[in-house]
C-alpha positions as CSV (number, residue, x, y, z in Angstrom):
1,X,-64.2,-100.0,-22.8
2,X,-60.6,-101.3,-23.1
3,X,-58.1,-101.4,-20.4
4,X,-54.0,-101.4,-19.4
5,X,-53.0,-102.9,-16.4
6,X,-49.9,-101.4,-14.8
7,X,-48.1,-104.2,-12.4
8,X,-44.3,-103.8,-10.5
9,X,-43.8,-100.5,-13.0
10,X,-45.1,-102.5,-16.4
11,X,-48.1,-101.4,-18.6
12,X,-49.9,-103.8,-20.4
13,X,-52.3,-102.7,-23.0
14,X,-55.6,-104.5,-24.0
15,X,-56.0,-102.3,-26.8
16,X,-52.6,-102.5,-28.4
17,X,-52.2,-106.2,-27.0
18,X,-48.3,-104.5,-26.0
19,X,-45.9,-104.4,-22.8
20,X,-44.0,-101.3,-21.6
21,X,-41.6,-102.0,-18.8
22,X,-41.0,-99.4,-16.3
23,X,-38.2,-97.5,-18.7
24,X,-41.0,-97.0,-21.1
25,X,-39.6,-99.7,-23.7
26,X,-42.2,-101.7,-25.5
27,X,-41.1,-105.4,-25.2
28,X,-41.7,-107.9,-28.0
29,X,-44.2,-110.5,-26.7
30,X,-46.4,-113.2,-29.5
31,X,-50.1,-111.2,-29.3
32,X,-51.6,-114.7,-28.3
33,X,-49.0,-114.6,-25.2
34,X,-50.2,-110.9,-24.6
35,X,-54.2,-112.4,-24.4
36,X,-53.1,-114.7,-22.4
37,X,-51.3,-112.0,-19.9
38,X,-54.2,-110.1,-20.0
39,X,-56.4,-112.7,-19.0
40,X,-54.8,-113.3,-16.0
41,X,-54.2,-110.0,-15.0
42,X,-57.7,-109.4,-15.7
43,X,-58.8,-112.1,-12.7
44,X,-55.6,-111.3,-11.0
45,X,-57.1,-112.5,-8.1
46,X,-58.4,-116.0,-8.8
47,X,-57.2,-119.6,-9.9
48,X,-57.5,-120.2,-13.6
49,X,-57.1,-123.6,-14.7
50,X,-55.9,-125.0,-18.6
51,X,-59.3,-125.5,-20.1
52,X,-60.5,-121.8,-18.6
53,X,-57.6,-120.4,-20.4
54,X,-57.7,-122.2,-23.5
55,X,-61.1,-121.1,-23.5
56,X,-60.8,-117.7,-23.0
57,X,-57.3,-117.1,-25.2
58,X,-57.9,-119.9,-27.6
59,X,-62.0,-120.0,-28.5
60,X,-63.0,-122.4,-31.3
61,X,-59.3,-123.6,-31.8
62,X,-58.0,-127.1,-31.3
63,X,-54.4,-126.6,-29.5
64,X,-52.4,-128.5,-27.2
65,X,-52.6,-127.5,-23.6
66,X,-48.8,-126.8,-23.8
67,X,-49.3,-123.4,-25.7
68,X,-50.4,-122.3,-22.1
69,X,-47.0,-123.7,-20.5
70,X,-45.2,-122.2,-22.9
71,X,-47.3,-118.5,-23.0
72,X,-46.4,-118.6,-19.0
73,X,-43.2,-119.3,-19.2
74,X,-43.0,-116.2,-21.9
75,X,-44.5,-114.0,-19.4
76,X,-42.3,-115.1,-16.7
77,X,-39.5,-114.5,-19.1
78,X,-40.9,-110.6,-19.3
79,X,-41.1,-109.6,-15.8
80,X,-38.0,-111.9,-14.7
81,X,-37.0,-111.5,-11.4
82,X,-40.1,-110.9,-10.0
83,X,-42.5,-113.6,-9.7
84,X,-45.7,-113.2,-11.0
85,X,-47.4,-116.2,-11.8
86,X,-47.9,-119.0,-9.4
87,X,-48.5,-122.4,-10.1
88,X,-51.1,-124.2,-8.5
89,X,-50.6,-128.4,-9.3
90,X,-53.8,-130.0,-10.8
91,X,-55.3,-126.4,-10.7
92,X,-54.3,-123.7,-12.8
93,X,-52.3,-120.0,-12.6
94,X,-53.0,-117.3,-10.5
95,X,-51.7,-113.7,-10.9
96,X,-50.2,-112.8,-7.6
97,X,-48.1,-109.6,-8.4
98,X,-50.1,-106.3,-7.4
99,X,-52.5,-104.8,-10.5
100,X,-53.8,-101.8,-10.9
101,X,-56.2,-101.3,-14.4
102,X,-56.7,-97.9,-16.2
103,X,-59.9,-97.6,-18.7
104,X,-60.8,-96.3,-21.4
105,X,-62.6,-95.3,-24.7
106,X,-62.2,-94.3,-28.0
107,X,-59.0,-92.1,-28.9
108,X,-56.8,-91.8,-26.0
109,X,-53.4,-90.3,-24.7
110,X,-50.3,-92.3,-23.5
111,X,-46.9,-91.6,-21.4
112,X,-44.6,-89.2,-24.2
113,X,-42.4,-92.6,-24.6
114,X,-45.0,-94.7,-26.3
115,X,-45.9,-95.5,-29.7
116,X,-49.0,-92.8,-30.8
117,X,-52.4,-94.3,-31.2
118,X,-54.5,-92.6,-32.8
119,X,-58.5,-94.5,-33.9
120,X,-60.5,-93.6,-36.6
121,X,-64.2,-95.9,-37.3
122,X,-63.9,-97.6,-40.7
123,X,-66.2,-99.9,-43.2
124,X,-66.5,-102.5,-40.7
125,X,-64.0,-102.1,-37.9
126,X,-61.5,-100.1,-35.6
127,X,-58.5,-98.5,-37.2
128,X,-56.0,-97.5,-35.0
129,X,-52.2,-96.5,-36.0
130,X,-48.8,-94.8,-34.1
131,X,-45.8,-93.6,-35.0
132,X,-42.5,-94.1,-33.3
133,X,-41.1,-90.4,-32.0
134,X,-43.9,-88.3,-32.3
135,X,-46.4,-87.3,-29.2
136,X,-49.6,-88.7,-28.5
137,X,-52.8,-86.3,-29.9
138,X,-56.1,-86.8,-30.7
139,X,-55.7,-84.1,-33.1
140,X,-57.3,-84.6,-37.0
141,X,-54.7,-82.3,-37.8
142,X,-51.9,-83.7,-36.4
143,X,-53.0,-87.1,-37.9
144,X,-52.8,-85.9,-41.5
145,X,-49.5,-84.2,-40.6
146,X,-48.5,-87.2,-40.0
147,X,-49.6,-88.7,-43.2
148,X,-48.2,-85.9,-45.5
149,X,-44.8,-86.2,-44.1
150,X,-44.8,-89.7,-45.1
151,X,-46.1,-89.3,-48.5
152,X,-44.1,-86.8,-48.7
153,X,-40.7,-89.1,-48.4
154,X,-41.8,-91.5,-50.3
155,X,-39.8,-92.4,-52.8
156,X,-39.0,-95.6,-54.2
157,X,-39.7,-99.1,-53.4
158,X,-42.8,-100.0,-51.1
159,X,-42.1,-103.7,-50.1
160,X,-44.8,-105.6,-49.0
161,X,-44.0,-108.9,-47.5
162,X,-46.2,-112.3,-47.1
163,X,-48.7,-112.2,-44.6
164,X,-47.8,-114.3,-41.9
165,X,-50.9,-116.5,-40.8
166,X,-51.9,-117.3,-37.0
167,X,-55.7,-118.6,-37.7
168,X,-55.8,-122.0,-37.2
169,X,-57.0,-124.7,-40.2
170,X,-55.9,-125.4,-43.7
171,X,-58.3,-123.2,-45.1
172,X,-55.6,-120.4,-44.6
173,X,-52.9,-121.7,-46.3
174,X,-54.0,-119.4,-49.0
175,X,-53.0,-116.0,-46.8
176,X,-49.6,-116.1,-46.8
177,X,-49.0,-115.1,-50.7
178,X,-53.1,-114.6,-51.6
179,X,-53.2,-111.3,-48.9
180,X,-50.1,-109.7,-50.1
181,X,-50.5,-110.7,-53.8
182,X,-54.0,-108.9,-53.5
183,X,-52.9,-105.9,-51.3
184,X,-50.1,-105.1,-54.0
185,X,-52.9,-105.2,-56.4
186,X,-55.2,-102.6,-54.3
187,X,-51.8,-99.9,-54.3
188,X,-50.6,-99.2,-57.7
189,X,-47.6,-97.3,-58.9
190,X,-46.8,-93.5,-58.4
191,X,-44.5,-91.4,-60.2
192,X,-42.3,-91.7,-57.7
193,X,-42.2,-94.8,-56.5
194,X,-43.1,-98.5,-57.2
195,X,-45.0,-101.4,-55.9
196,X,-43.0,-104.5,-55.8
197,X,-44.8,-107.3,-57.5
198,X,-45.7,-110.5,-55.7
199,X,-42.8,-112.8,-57.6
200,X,-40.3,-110.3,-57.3
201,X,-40.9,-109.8,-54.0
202,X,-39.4,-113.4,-53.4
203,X,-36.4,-112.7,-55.2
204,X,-35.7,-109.8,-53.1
205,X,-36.4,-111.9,-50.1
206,X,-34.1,-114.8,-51.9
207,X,-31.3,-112.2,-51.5
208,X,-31.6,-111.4,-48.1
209,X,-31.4,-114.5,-46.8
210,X,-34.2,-115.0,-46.0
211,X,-37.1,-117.9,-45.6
212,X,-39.1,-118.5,-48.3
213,X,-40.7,-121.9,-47.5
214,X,-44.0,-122.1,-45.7
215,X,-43.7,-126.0,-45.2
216,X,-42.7,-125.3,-41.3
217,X,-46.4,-123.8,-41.0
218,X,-48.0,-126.5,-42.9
219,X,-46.3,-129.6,-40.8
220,X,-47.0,-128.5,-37.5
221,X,-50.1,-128.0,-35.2
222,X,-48.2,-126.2,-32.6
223,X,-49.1,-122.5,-32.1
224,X,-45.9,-121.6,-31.3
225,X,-44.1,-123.2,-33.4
226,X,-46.5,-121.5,-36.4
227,X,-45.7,-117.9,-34.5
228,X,-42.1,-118.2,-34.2
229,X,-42.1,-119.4,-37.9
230,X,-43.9,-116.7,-39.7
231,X,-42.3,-114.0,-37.6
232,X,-39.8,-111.6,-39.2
233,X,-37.1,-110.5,-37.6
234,X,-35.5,-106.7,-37.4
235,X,-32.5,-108.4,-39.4
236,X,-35.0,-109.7,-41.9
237,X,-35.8,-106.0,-42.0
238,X,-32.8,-104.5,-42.5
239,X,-31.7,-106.9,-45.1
240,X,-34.8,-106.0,-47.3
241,X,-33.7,-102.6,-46.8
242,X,-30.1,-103.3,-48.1
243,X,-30.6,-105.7,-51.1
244,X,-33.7,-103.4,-52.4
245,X,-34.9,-99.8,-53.1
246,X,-37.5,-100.0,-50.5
247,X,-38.5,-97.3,-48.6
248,X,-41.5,-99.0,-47.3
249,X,-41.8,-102.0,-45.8
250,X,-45.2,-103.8,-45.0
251,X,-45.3,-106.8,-42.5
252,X,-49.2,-107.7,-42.0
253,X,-50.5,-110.8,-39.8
254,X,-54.1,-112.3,-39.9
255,X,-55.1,-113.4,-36.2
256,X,-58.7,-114.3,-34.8
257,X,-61.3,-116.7,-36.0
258,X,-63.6,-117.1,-38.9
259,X,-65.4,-113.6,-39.0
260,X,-63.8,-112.2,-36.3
261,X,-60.7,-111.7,-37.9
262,X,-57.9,-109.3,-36.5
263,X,-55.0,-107.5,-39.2
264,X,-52.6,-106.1,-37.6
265,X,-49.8,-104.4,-39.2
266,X,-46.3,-102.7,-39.1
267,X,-44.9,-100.1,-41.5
268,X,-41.4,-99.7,-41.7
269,X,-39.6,-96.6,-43.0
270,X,-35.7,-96.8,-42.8
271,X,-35.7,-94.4,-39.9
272,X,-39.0,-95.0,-38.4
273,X,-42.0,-97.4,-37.8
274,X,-45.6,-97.2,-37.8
275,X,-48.1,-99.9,-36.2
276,X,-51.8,-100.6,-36.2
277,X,-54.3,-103.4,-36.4
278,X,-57.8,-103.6,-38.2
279,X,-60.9,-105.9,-37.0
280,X,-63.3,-106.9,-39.3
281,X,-65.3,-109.9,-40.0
282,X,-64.2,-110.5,-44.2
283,X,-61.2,-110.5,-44.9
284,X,-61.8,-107.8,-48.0
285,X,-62.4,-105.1,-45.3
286,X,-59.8,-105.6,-43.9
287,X,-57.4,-105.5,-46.8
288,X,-59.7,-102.4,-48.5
289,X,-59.1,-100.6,-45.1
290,X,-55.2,-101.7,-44.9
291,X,-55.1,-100.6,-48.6
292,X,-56.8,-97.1,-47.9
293,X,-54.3,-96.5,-44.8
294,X,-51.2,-96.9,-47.3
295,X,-52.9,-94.7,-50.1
296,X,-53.1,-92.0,-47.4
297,X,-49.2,-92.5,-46.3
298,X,-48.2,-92.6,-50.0
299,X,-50.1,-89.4,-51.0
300,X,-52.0,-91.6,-53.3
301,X,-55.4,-91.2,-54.0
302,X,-57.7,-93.0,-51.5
303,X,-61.0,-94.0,-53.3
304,X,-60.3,-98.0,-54.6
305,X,-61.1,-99.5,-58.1
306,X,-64.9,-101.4,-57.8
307,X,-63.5,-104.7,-59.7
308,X,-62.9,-107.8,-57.5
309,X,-59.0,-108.1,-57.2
310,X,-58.7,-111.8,-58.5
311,X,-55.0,-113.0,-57.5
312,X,-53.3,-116.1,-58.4
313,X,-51.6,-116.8,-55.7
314,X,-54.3,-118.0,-53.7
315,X,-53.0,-121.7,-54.3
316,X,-50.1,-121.9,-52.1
317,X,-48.7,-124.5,-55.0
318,X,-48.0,-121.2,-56.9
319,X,-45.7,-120.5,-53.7
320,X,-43.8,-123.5,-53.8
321,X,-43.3,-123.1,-57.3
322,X,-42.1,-120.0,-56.9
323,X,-39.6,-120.8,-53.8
324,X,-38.1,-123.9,-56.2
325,X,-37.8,-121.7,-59.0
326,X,-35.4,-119.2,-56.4
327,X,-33.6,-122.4,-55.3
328,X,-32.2,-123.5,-58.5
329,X,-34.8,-126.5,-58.5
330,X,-36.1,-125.9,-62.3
331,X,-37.6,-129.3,-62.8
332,X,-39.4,-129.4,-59.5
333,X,-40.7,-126.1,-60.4
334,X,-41.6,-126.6,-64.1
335,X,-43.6,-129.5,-62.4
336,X,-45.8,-127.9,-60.2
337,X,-46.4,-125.2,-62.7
338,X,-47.5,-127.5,-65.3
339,X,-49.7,-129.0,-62.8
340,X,-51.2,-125.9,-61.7
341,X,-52.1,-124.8,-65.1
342,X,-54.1,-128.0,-65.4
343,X,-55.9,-127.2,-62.8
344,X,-56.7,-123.5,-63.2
345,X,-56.2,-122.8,-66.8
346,X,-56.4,-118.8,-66.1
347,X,-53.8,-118.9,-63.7
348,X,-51.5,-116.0,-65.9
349,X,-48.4,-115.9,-63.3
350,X,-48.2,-120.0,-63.6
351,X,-48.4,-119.4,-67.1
352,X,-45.8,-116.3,-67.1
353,X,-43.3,-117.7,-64.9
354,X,-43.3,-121.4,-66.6
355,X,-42.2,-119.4,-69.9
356,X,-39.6,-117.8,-68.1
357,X,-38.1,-121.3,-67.1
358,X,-38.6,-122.6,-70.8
359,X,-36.6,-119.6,-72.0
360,X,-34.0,-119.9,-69.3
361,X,-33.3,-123.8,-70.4
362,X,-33.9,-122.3,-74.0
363,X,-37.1,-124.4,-75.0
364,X,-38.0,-121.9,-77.2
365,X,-40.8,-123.7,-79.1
366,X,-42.6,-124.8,-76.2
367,X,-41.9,-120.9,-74.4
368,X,-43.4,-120.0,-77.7
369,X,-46.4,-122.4,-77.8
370,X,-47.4,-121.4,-74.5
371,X,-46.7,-117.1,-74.7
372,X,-49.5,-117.5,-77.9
373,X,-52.1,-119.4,-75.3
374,X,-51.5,-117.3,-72.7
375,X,-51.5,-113.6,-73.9
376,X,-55.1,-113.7,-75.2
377,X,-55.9,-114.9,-71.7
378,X,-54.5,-111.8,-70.2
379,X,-56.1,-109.4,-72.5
380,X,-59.6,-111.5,-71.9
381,X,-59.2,-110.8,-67.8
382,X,-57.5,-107.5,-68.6
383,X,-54.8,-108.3,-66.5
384,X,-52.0,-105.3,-67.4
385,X,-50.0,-106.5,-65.0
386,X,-49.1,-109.7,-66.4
387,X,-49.6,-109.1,-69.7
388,X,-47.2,-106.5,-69.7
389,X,-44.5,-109.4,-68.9
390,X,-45.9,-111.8,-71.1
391,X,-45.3,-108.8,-73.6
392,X,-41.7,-108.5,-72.5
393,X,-41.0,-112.4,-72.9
394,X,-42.2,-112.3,-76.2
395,X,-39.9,-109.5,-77.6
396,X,-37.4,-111.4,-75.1
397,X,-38.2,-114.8,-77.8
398,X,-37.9,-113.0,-80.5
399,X,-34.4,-111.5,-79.5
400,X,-33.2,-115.1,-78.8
401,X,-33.7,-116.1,-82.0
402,X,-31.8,-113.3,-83.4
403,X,-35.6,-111.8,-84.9
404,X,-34.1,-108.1,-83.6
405,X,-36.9,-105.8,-85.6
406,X,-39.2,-108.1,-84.6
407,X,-38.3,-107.9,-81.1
408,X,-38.2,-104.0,-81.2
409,X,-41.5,-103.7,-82.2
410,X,-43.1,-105.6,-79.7
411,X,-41.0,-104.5,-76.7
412,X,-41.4,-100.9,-77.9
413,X,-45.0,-101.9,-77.3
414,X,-44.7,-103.5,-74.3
415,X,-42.8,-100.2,-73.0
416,X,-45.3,-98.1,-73.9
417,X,-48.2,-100.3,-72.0
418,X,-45.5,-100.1,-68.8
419,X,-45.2,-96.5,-69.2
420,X,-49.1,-96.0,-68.7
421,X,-49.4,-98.3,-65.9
422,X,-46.3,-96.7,-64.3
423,X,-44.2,-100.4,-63.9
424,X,-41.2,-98.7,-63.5
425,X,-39.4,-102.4,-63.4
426,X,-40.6,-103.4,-66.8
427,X,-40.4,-100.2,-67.9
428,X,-36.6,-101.0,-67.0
429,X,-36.8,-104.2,-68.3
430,X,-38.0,-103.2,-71.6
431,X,-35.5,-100.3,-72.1
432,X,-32.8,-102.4,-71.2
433,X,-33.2,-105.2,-73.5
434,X,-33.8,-101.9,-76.2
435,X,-30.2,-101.7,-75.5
436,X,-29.2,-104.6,-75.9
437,X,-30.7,-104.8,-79.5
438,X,-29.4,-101.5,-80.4
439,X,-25.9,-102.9,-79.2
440,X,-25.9,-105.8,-81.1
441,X,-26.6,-103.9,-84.4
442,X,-23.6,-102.2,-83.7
443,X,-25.8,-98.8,-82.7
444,X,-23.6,-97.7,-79.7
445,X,-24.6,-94.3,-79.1
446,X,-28.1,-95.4,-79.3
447,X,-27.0,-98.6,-76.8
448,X,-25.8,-96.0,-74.4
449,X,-28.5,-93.6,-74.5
450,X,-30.6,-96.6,-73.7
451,X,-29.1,-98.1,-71.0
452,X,-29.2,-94.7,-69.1
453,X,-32.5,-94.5,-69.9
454,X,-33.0,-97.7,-68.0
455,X,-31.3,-97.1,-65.4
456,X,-33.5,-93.6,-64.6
457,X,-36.1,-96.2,-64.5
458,X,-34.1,-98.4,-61.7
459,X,-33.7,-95.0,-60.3
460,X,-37.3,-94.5,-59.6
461,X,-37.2,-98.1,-57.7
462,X,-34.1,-97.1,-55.8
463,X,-33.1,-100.6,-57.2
464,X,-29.8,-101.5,-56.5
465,X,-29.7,-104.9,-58.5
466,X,-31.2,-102.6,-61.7
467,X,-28.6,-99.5,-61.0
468,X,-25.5,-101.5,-60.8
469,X,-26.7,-103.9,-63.9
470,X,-27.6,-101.0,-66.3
471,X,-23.4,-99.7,-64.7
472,X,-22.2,-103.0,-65.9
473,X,-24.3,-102.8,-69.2
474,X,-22.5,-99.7,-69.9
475,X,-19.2,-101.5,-68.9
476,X,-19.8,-103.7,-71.5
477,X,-20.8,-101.8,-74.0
478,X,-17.5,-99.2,-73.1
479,X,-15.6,-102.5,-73.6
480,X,-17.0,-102.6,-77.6
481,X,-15.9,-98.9,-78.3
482,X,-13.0,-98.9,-76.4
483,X,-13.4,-95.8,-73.8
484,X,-11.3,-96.7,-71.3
485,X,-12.4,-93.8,-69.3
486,X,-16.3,-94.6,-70.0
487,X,-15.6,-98.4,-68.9
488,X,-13.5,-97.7,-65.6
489,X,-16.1,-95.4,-63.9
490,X,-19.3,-97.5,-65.4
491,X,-17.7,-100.6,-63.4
492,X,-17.0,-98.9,-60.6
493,X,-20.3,-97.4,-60.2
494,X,-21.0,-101.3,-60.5
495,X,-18.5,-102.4,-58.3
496,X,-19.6,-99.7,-55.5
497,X,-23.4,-100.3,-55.3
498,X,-22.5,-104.2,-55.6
499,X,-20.5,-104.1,-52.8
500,X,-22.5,-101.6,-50.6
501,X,-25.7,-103.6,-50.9
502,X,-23.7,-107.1,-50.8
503,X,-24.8,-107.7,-54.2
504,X,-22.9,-111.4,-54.6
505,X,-24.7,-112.1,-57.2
506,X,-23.7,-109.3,-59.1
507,X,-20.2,-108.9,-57.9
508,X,-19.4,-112.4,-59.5
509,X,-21.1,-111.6,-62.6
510,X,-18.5,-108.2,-62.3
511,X,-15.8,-110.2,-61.8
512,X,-16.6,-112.8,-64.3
513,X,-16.8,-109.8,-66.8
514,X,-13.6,-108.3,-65.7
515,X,-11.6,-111.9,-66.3
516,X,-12.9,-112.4,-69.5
């Protein structure tokens, strides 16, 4: 049986771990603050000292006792003016504002103003999920209403962001890149829309502003301090939304203990929201049952691939490397990479994205030398993914050493292996640098026919950075054969989805393009 408690007008829910207050609005409150408020309201009418409720809220965890001073003075924060909580020196908190409790089992209904619940048993554990703006039911029906309507939008980018990690010892360090890295790999690719990769994912975070680093999670042993850090914001939010083509946003956290492990998780469409949280004691169920729940909203099919869904990401050196590379840091990043191979020879993406620096800094031998280790790897583990982009920076080599038929031929290859995996972004990728070949052979109409093709692909992404590049490409190539009319409306386009998605990036590269 799970319970609310309803106290001065407020409903607090110990299945959903949320506040109401009396206007029906669900406040934001840390879930560990919300056991906490639970607890007391729970034994409402006795004295509950530090140790009982670091006991009760915080089993099996070593924390400093001023997580519960700071909890309190969260919940104080909440129900501000009333007092609620009273201190009792040398002895503990008491819950002194009337409660009354409400039980409950299984599916259940809420007031019309709150989020709809609706729990369905899974592999291991408890599924439950609601949707902003629709009314509580019970209803199979109205459950896969739910879940065709959202397929049914879908189209685009689904984002899926780090998992931000509350269980407590460095044997989690791994979640923050290794859960999202392998829930991307449970969902692929529609016809319609795109999985963003792992790596790609941080650049689109780089342009929104926002945190990449996970050292503020690694230095400290304060709960809240770890919360506060790995939360993201509604700005975070919308930013993703600007800077990408995503049309789904996933934001996951892993809570609990060591085989009691809680996922909970919050979908975000650009007009509406969806939340739920998984228990489970592996943390495979609980991503295979996450994973299912998003094949159902994406009208994908539901049944997963057998194979064990190896990532690389599970050393969190791979996210460092990763963050430096997005700062501008090349060396620092080269030398974790290097390092990392070393270690795990297998490790594809360390392999992948330290040829990308070589060719950026134009080491071509030693991009070279590595591209012929590594691509036998990837067709050894089968990994399509990333040998689809090991494909792509091979024909990219052979391109920047002026080898153009050589570099057709294996990119045409590499498009073809995108097209049957459905990466729209390489696909993109691989059409655009098409162009560029056929451009520099002086091919125009070809050039042009290509870049349009590419930026279909974009298209499918809702990518903004793709769109207004393949404009630009088309600026550029207007520029060679002299269409005035063809140039001004390709850099517009440019200059409009540049500007509208505060590409900066992009606009200077416009404006270094336009003063040439």
């Amino acid at each position: 049986m799970k319970k609310q408690f309803i106290s001065l007008g407020y409903r607090v829910d110990g299945h959903t771990f949320s506040v109401e207050n009396a206007a029906g609005e669900r406040l934001k409150i840390r879930p560990k603050t919300c056991q906490l408020l639970l607890v007391l309201m729970e034994n409402h009418q006795q004295v509950l000292s530090k140790h009982k409720l670091l006991e009760l809220v915080w089993p099996n965890v070593v924390v400093d006792e001023q997580v519960v001073f700071q909890s309190v003075k969260e919940i104080r924060q909440i129900f501000q003016p009333h007092e609620v909580i009273k201190t009792l020196p040398t002895q503990g908190y008491q819950w002194v504002a009337p409660v009354k409790t409400h039980s409950y089992a299984g599916l259940f209904s809420l007031p019309p103003s709150v989020i709809v619940f609706v729990g369905c048993l899974l592999l291991s554990g408890i599924v439950y999920i609601g949707m902003s703006q629709l009314v509580a039911s019970s209803s199979g029906d109205a459950l896969k209403q739910i879940e065709q309507s959202a397929a049914e939008q879908l189209q685009g980018s689904i984002v899926i962001l780090p998992t931000q990690n509350l269980v407590a010892g460095n044997d989690y360090d791994w979640v923050r890149l290794g859960f999202m890295d392998q829930l991307i790999q449970r969902l692929p690719s529609e016809l319609s829309f795109g999985v963003l990769q792992t790596d790609y994912v941080m650049e689109v975070m780089s342009r929104a502003g926002m945190r990449l680093s996970s050292a503020a999670l690694q230095s400290s042993n304060s709960v809240q301090q770890k919360v506060l850090a790995s939360d993201y914001s509604d700005h975070d939010i919308e930013k993703i939304f600007t800077v990408s083509g995503a049309q789904l946003i996933v934001v996951s956290k892993l809570m609990g203990t060591p085989h009691d492990y809680q996922l909970s998780y919050k979908l975000y469409w650009p007009h509406k929201n969806m939340q739920g949280v998984i228990f489970g004691s592996d943390t495979r169920t609980l991503l295979d049952e996450l994973a299912i729940r998003l094949k159902r909203l994406t009208g994908s099919e539901v049944a997963l691939e057998t194979h064990s869904y190896h990532s690389d990401f599970f050393n969190e050196m791979m996210g460092r490397a990763l963050e430096l590379k997005l700062q501008g840091d090349i060396k620092g990043a080269v030398s974790l990479l290097q390092a990392l191979i070393t270690q795990t020879p297998q490790n594809i993406t360390a392999r992948r994205v330290l040829i990308e620096l070589q060719l950026s800094q134009r080491h071509l031998g030693q991009a070279l030398s590595l591209l012929e280790k590594s691509i036998p790897i990837a067709k050894v583990l089968e990994n399509h993914h990333e040998l689809i982009r090991l494909g792509y920076l091979h024909a990219l080599h052979a391109a920047m050493k002026h080898e153009l038929p050589l570099a057709k031929a294996r990119v045409n290859a590499v498009a073809q292996l995108a097209k049957e995996h459905k990466d729209w972004l390489y696909l993109a990728y691989s059409v655009d640098l098409l162009g560029h070949i056929a451009m520099r052979s002086n091919q125009f109409d070809t050039a042009k026919a290509l870049y349009s093709e590419a930026k279909s692909y974009h298209q499918i992404l809702r990518c903004p950075v793709g769109e207004a590049t393949s404009w630009l490409n088309l600026a550029k190539l207007a520029q060679q054969m002299e269409v005035q009319d063809m140039y001004d409306e390709a850099l517009d386009n440019a200059t409009d989805i540049a500007r509208a998605r505060s590409l900066n990036a992009i606009l200077n590269e416009i404006n270094e393009f336009k003063n040439k």
